[in-house]
C-alpha positions as CSV (number, residue, x, y, z in Angstrom):
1,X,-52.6,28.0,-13.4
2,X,-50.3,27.9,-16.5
3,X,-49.0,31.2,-18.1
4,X,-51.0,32.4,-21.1
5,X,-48.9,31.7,-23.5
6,X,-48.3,28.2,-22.3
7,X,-52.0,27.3,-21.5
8,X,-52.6,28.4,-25.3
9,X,-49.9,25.8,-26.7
10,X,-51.0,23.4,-24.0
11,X,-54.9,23.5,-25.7
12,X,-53.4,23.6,-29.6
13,X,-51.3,20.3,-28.5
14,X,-54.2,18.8,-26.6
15,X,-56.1,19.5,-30.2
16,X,-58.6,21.5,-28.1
17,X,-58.8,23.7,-30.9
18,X,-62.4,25.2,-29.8
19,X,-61.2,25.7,-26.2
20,X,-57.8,27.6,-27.9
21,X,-59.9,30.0,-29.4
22,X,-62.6,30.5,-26.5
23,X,-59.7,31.6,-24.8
24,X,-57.5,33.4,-27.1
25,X,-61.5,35.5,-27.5
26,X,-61.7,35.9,-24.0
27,X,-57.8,37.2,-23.5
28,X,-58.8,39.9,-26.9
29,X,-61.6,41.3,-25.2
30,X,-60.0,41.8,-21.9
31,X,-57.6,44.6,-24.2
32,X,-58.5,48.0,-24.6
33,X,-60.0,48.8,-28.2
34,X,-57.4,49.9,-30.6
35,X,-54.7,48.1,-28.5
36,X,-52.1,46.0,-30.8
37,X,-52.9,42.4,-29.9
38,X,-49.7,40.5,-27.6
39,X,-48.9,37.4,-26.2
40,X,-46.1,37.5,-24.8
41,X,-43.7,34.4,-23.9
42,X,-45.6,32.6,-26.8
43,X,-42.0,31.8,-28.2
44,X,-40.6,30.2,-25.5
45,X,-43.3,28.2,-24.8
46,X,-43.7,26.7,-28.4
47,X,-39.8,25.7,-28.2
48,X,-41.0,23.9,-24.6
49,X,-43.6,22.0,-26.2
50,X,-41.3,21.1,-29.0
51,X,-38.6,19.8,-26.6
52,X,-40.8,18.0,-24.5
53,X,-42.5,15.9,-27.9
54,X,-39.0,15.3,-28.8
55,X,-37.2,14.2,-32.0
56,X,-38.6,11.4,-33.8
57,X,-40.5,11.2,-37.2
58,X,-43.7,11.1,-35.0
59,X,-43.4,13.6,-33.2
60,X,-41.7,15.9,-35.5
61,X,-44.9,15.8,-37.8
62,X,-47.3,16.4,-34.6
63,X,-45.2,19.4,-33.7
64,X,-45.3,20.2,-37.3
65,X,-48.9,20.0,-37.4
66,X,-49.4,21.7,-33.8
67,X,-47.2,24.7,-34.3
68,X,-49.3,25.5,-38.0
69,X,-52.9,25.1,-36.2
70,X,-51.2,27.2,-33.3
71,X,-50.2,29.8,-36.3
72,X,-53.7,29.8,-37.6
73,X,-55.6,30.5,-34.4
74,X,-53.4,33.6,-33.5
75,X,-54.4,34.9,-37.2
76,X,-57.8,34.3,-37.0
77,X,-57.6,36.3,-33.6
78,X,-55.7,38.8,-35.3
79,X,-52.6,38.2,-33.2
80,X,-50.6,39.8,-36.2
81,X,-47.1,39.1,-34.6
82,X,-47.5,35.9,-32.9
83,X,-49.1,34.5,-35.6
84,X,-46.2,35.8,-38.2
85,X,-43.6,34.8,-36.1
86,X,-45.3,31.3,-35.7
87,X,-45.7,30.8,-39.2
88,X,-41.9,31.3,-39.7
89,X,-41.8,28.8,-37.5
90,X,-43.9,26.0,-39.5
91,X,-42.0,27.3,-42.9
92,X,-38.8,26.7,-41.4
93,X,-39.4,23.3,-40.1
94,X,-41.6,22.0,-42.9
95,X,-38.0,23.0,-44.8
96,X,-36.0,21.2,-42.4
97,X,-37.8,17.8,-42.6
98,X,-38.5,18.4,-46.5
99,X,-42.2,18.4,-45.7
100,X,-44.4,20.7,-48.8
101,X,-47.6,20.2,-47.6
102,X,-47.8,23.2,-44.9
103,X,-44.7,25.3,-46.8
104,X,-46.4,27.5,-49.6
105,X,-49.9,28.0,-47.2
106,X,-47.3,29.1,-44.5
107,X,-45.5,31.2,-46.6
108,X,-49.1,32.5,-47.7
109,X,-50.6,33.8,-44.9
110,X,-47.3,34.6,-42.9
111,X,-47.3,37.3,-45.9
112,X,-50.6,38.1,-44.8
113,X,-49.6,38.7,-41.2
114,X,-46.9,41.1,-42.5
115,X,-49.4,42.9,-45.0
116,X,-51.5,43.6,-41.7
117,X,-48.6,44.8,-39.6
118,X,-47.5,47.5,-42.3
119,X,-44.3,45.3,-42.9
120,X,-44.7,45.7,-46.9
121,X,-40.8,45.0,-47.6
122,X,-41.0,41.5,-46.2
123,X,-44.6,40.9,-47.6
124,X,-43.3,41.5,-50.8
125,X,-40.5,39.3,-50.3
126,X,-42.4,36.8,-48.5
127,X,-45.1,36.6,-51.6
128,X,-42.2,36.3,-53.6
129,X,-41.1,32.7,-52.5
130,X,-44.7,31.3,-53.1
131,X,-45.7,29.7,-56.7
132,X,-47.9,31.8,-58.8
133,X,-51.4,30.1,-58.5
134,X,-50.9,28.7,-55.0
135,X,-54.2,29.1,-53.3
136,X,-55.7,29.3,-49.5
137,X,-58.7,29.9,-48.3
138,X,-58.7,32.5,-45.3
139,X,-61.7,33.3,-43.4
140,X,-64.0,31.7,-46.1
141,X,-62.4,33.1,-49.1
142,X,-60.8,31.7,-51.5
143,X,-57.1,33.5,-52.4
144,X,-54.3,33.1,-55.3
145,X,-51.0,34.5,-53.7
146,X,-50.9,37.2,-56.7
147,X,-54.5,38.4,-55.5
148,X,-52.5,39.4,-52.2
């Protein structure tokens, strides 16, 4: 059986994006209430998945792709920290291969991740690097990064 971390990338990879958050809902309720969500080793095993697609133009958009949907589950499951430090992640290679279309929603709701830990220094800094007017929608609503 893989490690959690590992069977969570393995699903968001596999686009098994239903079965990623069955399980990331079944790991949540198996914490104690009021417990700060973790996934530990959820680092590690990104950069794994990452080596193993390799370098290419391909693969460097799937992994591109991959690591933004992994971002968004572990938000939507309030994984505040995995999530924030995966969204780093997909801003910091969307910059690396000069690729806008994931940057500024990234940038976004990584902010948001930071709002929820209490980390309002980098949120504000953060919010500061997206447009004025940028927009996401996040659980159903419909946000301009200077409504944040």
């Amino acid at each position: 059986m893989l490690p959690t971390a590992e069977k969570l990338v393995s699903l968001i990879f596999g686009k098994q994006y239903d079965e990623a958050e069955a399980f990331l809902c079944a790991q949540r309720e198996a914490t104690s209430a009021g417990e700060i969500l973790r996934l530990s080793r959820l680092e590690e095993a990104l950069e794994g998945e990452i080596r193993r697609l390799g370098a290419g133009s391909a693969a460097q958009r799937q992994i591109l792709a991959g690591s933004y949907m992994l971002a968004d589950q572990l938000r939507e499951q309030q994984y505040w920290y995995e999530a924030e430090s995966t969204f780093q992640k997909v801003v910091e290679l969307s910059l690396a291969m000069n690729e806008a279309f994931f940057l500024n929603d990234a940038r976004l709701r990584r902010a948001v991740c930071l709002k929820k830990l209490g980390k309002m220094r980098e949120y504000e800094q953060v919010k500061a690097e997206v447009p004025r007017g940028t927009r996401i929608v996040i659980d159903g609503v419909d946000w301009r990064a200077e409504d944040l």
